[in-house]
BASEVO-156124 format. One line per 5 residues: number of its first residue (from 1); for each residue x negated, y, z of C-alpha. Coordinates in nm, 3 decimals. Example, Ala and Ser with C-alpha at 12.3 -4.5 7.8 and 13.67 -1.06 7.14 Angstrom:
<pts>
1	-1.230/-0.450/0.780 | -1.367/-0.106/0.714
</pts>
This chain:
<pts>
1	-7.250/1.151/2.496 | -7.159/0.783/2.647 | -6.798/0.711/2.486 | -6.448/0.794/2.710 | -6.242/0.459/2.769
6	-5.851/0.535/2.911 | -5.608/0.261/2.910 | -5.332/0.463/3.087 | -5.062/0.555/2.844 | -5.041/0.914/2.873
11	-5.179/1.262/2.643 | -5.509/1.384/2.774 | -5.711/1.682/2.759 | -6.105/1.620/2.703 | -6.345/1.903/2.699
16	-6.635/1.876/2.493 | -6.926/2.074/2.500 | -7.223/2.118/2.263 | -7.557/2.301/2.377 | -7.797/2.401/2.171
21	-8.129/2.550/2.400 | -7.999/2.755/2.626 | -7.683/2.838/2.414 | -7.344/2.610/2.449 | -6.987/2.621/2.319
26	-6.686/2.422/2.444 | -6.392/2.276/2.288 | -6.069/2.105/2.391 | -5.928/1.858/2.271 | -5.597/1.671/2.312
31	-5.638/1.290/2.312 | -5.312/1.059/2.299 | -5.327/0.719/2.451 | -5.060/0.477/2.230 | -4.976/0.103/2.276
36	-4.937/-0.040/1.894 | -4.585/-0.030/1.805 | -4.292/-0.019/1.562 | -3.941/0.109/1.491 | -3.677/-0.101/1.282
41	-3.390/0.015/1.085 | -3.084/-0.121/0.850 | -2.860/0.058/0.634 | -2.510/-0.019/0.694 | -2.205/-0.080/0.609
46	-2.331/-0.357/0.357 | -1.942/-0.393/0.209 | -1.880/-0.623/-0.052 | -1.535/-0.811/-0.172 | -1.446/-1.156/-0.066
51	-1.702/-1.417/-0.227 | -1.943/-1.208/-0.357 | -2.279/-1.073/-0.156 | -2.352/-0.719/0.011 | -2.691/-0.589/0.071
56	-2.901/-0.382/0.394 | -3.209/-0.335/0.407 | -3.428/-0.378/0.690 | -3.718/-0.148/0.754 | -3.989/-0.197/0.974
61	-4.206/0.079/1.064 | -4.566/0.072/1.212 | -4.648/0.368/1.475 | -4.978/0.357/1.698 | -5.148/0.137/1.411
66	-4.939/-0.182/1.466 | -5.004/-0.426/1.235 | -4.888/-0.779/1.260 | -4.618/-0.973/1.184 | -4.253/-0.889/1.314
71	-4.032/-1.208/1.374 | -3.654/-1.132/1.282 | -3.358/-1.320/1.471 | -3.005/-1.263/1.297 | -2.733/-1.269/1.528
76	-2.391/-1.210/1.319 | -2.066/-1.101/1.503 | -1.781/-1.310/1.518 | -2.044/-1.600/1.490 | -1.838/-1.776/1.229
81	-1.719/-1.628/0.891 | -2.016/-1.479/0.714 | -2.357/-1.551/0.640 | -2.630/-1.294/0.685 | -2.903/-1.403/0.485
86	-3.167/-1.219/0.652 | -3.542/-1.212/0.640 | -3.713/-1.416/0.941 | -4.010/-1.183/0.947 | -4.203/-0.888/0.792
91	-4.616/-0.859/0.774 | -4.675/-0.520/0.840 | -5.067/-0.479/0.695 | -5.101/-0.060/0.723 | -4.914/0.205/0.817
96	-4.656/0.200/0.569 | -4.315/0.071/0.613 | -4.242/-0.249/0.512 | -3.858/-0.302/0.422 | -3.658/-0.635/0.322
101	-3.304/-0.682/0.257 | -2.984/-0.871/0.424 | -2.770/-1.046/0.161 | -2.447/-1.139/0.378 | -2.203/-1.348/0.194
106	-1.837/-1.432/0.296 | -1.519/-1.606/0.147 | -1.368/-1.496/0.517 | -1.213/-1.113/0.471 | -1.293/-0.894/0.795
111	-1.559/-0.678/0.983 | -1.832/-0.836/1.124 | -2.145/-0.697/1.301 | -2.488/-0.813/1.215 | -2.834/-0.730/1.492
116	-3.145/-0.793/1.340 | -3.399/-0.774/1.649 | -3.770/-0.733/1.552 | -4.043/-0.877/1.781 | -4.429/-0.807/1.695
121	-4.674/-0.762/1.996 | -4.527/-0.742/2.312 | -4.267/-0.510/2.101 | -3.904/-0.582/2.087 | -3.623/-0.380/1.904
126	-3.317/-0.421/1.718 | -3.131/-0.246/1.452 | -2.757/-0.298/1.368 | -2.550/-0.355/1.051 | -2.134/-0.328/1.003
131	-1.975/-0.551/0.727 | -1.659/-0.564/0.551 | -1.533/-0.802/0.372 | -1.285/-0.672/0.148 | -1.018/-0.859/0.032
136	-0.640/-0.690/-0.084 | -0.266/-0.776/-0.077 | 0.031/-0.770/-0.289 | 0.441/-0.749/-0.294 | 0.665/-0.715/-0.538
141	1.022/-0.579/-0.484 | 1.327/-0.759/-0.647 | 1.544/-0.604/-0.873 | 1.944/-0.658/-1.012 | 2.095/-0.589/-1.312
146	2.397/-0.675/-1.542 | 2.298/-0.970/-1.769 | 2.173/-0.831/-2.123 | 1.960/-0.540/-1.913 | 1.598/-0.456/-1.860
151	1.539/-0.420/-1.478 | 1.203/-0.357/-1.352 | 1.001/-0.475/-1.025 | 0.756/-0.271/-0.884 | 0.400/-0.468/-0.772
156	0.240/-0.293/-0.503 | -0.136/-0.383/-0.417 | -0.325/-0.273/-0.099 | -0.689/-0.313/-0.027 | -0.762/-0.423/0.293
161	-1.125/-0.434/0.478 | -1.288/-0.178/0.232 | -1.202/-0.403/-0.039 | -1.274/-0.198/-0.368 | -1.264/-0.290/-0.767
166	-0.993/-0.399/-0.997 | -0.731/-0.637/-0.998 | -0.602/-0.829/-1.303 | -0.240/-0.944/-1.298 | -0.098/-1.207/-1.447
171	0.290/-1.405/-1.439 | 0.323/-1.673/-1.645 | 0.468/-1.945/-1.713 | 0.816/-1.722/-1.709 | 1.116/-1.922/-1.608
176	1.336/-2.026/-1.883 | 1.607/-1.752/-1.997 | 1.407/-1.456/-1.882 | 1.221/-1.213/-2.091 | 0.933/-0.965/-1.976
181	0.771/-0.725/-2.126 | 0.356/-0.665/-2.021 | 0.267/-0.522/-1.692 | 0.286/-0.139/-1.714 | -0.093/-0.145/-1.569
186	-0.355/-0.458/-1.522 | -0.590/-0.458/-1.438 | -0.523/-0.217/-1.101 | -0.805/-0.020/-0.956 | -0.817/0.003/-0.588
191	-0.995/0.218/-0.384 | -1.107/0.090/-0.015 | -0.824/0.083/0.189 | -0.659/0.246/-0.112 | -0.297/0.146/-0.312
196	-0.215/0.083/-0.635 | 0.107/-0.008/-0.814 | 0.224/-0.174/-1.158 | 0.563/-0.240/-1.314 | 0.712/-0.569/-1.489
201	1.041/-0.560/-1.666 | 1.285/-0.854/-1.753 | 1.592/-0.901/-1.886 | 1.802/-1.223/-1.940 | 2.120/-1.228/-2.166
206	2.346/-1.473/-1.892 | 2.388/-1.431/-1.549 | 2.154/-1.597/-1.302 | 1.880/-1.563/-1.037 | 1.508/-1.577/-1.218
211	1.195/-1.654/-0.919 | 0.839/-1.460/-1.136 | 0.557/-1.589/-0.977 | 0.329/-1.289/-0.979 | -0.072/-1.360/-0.909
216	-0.382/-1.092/-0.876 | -0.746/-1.171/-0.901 | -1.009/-0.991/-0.841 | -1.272/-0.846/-1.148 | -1.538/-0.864/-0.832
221	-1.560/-1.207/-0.620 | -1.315/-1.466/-0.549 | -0.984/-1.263/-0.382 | -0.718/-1.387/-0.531 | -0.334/-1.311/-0.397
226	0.032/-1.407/-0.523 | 0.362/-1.299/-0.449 | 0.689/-1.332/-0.677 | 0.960/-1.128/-0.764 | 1.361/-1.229/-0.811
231	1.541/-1.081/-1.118 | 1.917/-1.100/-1.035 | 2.153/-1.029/-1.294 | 2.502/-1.072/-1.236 | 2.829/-0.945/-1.416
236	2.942/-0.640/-1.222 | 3.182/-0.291/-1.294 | 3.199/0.045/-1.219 | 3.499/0.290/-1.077 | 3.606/0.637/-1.175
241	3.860/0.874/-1.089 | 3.987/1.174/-1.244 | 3.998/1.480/-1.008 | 4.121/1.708/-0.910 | 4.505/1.589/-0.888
246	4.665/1.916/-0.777 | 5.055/1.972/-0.772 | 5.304/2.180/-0.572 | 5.472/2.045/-0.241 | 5.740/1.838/-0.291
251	5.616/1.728/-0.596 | 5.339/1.453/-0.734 | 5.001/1.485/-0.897 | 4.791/1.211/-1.060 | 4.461/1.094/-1.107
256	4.343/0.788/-1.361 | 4.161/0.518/-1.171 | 3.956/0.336/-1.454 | 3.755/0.035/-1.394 | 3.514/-0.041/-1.672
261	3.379/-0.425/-1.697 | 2.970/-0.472/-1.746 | 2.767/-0.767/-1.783 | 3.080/-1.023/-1.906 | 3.290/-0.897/-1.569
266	3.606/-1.033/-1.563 | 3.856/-1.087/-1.261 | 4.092/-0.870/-1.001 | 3.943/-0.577/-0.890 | 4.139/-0.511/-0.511
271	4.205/-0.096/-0.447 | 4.211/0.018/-0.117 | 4.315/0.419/-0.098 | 4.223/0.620/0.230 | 4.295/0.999/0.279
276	4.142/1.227/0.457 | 4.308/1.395/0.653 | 4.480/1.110/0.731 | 4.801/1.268/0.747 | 5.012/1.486/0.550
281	4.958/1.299/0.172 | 5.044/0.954/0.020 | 4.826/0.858/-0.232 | 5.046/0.551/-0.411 | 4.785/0.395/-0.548
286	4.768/0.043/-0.764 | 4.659/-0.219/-0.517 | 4.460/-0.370/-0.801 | 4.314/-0.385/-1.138 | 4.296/-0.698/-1.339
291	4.044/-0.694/-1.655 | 4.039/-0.942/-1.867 | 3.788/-0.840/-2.143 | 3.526/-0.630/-2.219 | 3.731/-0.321/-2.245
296	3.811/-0.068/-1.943 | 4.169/-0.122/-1.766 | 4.319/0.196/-1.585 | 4.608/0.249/-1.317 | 4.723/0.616/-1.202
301	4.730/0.722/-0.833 | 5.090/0.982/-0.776 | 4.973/1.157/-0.476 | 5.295/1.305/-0.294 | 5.350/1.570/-0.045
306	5.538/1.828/0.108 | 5.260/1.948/0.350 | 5.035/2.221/0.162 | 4.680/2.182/0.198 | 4.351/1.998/0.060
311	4.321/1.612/0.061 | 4.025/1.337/-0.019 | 4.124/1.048/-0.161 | 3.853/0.730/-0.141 | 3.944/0.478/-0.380
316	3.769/0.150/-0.264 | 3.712/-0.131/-0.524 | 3.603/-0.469/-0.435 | 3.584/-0.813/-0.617 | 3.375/-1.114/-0.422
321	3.024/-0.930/-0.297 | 3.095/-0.594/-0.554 | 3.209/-0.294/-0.380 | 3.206/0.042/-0.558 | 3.402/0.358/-0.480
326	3.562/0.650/-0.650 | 3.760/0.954/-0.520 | 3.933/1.291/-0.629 | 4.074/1.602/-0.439 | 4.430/1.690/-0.463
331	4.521/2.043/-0.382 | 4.863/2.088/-0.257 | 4.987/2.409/-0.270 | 5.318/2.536/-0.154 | 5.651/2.579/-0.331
336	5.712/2.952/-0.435 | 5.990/3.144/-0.245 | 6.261/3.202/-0.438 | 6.375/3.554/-0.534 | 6.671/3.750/-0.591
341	6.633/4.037/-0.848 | 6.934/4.095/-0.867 | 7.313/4.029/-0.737 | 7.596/4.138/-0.953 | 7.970/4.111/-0.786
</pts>
């Protein structure tokens, strides 16, 4: 049988048919008319933290017996930022796959997009890649306290653009006067786009403002981020009130205002009484404290009235930029009627 040439892309029936003598039998058979081609492929995301690598890998695979070389063109997405580090080719030789790898590297966090187009033949197609660049950030929050007390910052780290991997913390050289004990937890494990926290406590023995320069590097690449945290400590005091102060109308009831000194406090402590309702009670209350020393100094309120009823009285202390409060309930209740038991002439 002369041989059947199609060039026409297409599936075709062909009927073949074997005779023996006088006898025959007939077969058909499907035959598939395929140009020489290829698919191409990357596995993505290829992640990896800021200055280190990531890795896809390209496959290239024959269909049609294609064999040949591919040519690769790398087009990355913003153009600047990250390297792709891509193949330029691939000889395919059978009709395996053949397979090489994309090693993008970046000190630039973000997401970038990476087409790898393959052209063999008179074949063209392209496969696509995402990359993040992870990188992470980090605040601290800034605590106050009376001077010869341990206050604590909190360190919050984020991961940002997939980042992923632990963070090491560090926070020296300490300014002079202020003490601090180890970070509660370094190094910090983040998961992408996760959080994770840590906790640094100081304490200083006089009065002041102390600036901790806090940094955090990465175990994994080059990210590296600092922030700082201010201790304040600063003399302050606190305000009490005993409560209730209940008496009978006409008469007075008290309550003991105390103001107790912390941190080396000493100075005037103004008192400013308001009552709620605003009518119907006086509280006559000291218009001010003074302490002089360490120990607590205390002044009485004499709430008066002749209107029975409930009351709320709001003690307000303030000394410079300190402002604390105290208060107490007086209940007023009213006088008993007298009685006559008996009247005797």
């Amino acid at each position: 049988m002369a041989p059947i040439k199609c060039t026409a892309l297409n599936t075709y029936t062909v009927r073949v048919t074997g005779t023996v003598g006088t006898a025959s039998r007939a077969v058909n058979v499907a035959a598939t008319v395929a140009i020489p081609d290829f698919t191409i492929s990357a596995t993505s995301p290829a992640d990896f933290n800021t200055g280190a690598t990531g890795s896809s890998t390209i496959t290239v695979t024959p269909a049609g017996g294609f064999t040949g070389t591919v040519t690769l063109n790398t087009v990355v997405s913003p153009s600047t930022g990250l390297a792709a580090n891509c193949p330029t080719s691939l000889a395919v030789t059978g009709s395996s796959p053949v397979t090489g790898a994309c090693t993008p590297s970046s000190s630039t966090p973000g997401t970038y997009g990476i087409s790898i187009t393959g052209t063999g033949g008179s074949q063209t197609h392209t496969a696509a890649a995402t990359v993040h660049v992870g990188d992470f950030s980090i605040s601290a929050s800034s605590p106050s306290g009376i001077p010869g007390s341990s206050i604590s910052s909190t360190i919050t780290l984020t991961s940002t653009f997939n980042f992923v991997g632990s963070v090491a913390l560090s926070d020296t050289p300490l300014p002079s006067g202020l003490t601090c004990n180890a970070f509660t937890v370094t190094p910090v494990s983040l998961a992408a786009n996760g959080t994770g926290t840590s906790g640094l406590s100081c304490s200083s023995p006089t009065a002041g403002s102390f600036i901790v320069n806090i940094n955090g590097a990465a175990a994994t690449g080059t990210a590296s981020q600092s922030t700082s945290a201010t201790f304040n400590f600063a003399a302050d005091f606190s305000i009490s009130a005993t409560s209730p102060a209940d008496f009978i109308a006409g008469g007075t009831g008290s309550s003991t205002i105390t103001i107790t000194p912390a941190g080396g406090f000493t100075g005037t402590v103004a008192l400013t009484a308001t009552v709620s309702p605003s009518t119907g009670l006086l509280a006559n209350c000291p218009t001010s404290l003074a302490v002089t020393g360490s120990s607590a100094v205390t002044g009485t309120c004499a709430p008066s009235s002749s209107t029975p009823g409930t009351y709320s009285v709001t003690i307000t202390a303030t000394s410079g930029s300190l402002v604390h409060t105290a208060s107490f309930v007086s209940h007023v209740s009213a006088a008993p009627t007298p009685t006559i038991s008996s009247v005797t002439i």
